[in-house]
N, C-alpha and C positions, 0 to 999 in steps of 0.2 A: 468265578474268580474274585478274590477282596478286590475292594474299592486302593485305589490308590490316589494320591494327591501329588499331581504336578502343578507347575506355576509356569502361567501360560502368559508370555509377552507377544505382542506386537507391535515392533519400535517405528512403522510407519518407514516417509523416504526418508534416508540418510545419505550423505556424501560415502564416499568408498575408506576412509581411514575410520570413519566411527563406527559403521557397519564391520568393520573386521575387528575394531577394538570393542566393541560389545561382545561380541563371542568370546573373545579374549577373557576379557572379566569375569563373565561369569562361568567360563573354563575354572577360573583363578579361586572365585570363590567359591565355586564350589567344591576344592580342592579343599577349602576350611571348613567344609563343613556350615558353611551361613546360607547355602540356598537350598532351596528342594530338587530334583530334576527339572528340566528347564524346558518348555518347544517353543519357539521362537519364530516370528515370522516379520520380514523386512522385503525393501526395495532400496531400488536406486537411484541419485543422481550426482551426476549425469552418468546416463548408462557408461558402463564400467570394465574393465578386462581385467577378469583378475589371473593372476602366474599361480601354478602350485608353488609350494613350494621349493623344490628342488628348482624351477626350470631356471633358462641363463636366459636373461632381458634381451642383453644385447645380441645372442643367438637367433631370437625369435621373434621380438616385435618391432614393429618399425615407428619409433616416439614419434618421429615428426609426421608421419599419417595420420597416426593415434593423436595428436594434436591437432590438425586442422579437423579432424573432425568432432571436436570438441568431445573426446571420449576421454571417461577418466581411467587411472592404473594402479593396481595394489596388488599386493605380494598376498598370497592366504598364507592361514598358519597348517594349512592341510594341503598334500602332497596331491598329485594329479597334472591335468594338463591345461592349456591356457581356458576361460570362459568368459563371455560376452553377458554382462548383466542389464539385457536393456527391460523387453516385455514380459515378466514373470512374477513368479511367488517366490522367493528365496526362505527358504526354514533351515533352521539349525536346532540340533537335539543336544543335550547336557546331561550325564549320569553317567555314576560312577561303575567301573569296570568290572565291578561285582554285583552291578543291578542283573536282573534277570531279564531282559534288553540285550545287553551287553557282552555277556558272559564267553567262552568260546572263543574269541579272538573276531577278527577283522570281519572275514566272511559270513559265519554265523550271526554278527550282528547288525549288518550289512540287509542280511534276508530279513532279519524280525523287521528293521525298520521298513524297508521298501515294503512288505505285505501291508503295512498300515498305508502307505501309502497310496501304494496301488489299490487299495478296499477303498482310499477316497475318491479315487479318479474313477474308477467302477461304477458307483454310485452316481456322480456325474455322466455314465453313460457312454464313457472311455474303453472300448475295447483291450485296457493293456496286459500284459504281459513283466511278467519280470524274467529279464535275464538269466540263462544260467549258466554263463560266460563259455566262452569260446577261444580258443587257438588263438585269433588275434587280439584279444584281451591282455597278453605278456610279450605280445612282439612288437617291432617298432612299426610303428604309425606314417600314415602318409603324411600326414601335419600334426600342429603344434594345440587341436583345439582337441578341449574334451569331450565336444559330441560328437567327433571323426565316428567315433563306433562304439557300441554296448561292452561295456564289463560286467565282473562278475555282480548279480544282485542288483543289476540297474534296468529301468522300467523303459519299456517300448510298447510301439503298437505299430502292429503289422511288419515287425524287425527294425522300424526305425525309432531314435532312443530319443524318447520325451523327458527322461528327470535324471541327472548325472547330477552324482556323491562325492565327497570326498570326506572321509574322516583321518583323526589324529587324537594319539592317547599318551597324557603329559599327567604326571604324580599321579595316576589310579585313575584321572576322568578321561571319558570320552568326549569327544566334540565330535558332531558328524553337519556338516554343512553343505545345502546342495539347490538346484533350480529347476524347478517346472516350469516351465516353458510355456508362455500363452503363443504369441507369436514367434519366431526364428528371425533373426537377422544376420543373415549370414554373408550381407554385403559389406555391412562395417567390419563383422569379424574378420573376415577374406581380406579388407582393404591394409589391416594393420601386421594380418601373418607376416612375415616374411617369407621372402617362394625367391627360387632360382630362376624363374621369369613369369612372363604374366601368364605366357601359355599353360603356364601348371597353376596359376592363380584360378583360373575361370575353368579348368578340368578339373582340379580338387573344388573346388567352389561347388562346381555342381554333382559332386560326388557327395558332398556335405549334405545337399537338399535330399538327396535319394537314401540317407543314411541317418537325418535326424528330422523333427518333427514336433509341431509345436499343438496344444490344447486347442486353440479353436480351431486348424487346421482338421485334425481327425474329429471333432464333435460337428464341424461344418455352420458352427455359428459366434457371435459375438461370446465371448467367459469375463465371467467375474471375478475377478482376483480372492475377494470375501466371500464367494460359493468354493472356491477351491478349498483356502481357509477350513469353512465349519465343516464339509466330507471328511479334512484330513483328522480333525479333529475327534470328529465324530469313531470314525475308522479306527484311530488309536485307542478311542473310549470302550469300543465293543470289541475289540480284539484283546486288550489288553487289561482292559479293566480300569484305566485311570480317570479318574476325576481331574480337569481340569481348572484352574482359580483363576482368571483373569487378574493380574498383577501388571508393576512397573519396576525397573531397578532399582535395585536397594544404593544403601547409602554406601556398602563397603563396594559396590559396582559401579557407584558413577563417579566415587573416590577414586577411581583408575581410568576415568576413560581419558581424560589430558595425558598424562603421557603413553597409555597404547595408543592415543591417535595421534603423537608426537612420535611414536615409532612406527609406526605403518607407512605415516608421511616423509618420512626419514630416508634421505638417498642408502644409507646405509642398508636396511633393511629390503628397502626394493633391488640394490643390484648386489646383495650378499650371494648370487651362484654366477 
């Protein structure tokens, strides 16, 4: 397969409005044609809840938990359900809807990514699996969180779902942004859901553990964040043929990130469902 050339970032920790307004950007720019395809790999703080898109704030999470426990909250620009971003890798992918990535719509592009993926957690010694979605994939959920249960094209081990996606496709690009999971915390997540009482707070709670699953948990040892990194990298290299460049934002992408992170932080945007 030709060589190809992607431009490979890692923006390090970010608060939660510049990590969504980075994606943002370079969504944007490369809708102008000023960047190459993009993989991108970030973190968080303070660990972070982000809403898909569609969901309704005041339906779902409870602010003033979500506040004492010094957790932050952003709205993503991609559809899905609520995510806890404490102990993980977050990456986000960039290219345009006629890359050969991409092509096919949602699910087809969905699988290319995840097999890169999954070929890096492999390599790590990960037993996983990729999803090939299921009946409760379209039906409603017990809760409001994205790892309740595997969708189509999303990576487990042993049925429980270690890397949950979400993409969105705005003027011809894709954005697809998602978390592999070192550890699971699903006490703070639990503590800010909202639940019709506690007794379904701690039976979904522990439904959550039996149903999602974090990297050192199935490897049985301490993970590095940058061993996960150079597998995925690598994974996408020999799958797919890409060269990698190690890069930083350009100048038309950080020309935008004040006001996307002026709108992420923006009541509007957070309680627009």
């Amino acid at each position: 397969m030709p060589v190809e050339t992607w431009r490979l970032l890692d923006t390090g920790t970010a608060d939660p409005y510049t990590n969504m307004a980075i994606d943002e950007a370079i969504l944007l720019e490369h809708q102008k044609g000023q960047t190459p395809p993009t993989l991108r790999f970030y973190a968080w703080s303070p660990p972070t809840i982000s809403l898909g898109y569609f969901q309704q704030l005041a339906k779902e999470i409870d602010v003033q938990a979500l506040r004492e426990r010094g957790l932050g909250l952003v709205r993503r620009l991609t559809g899905g359900r609520a995510v806890l971003h404490d102990d993980e890798v977050t990456y986000s992918v960039v290219a345009r809807e006629d890359h050969p990535l991409m092509v096919g719509g949602i699910r087809p592009s969905y699988l290319r990514l995840a097999a890169a993926l999954a070929g890096g957690l492999r390599e790590m010694g990960a037993p996983v699996e990729i999803a090939s979605g299921r009946k409760g994939a379209h039906e409603e959920h017990s809760t409001a969180a994205c790892f309740d249960a595997p969708s189509w094209y999303e990576i487990t081990c042993g049925g429980r779902k270690l890397v949950g996606s979400a993409q969105t496709r705005k003027g011809g690009v894709v954005l697809q942004h998602g978390s592999i999971v070192i550890n699971l915390n699903g006490e703070d997540l639990f503590a800010v859901l909202k639940m019709p009482a506690e007794a379904a707070r701690r039976r979904l709670q522990a439904k959550f553990y039996r149903q999602a699953c974090g990297l050192a948990e199935v490897l049985d040892t301490q993970v590095d964040a940058r061993a996960i990194k150079e597998h995925i990298i690598r994974a996408f290299s020999n799958l797919y043929g890409i060269e990698f460049v190690p890069s930083g934002l350009t100048e038309g992408e950080k020309g935008r990130l004040e006001e996307l992170k002026a709108k992420y932080a923006g009541e509007e945007w957070l309680h627009r469902r």
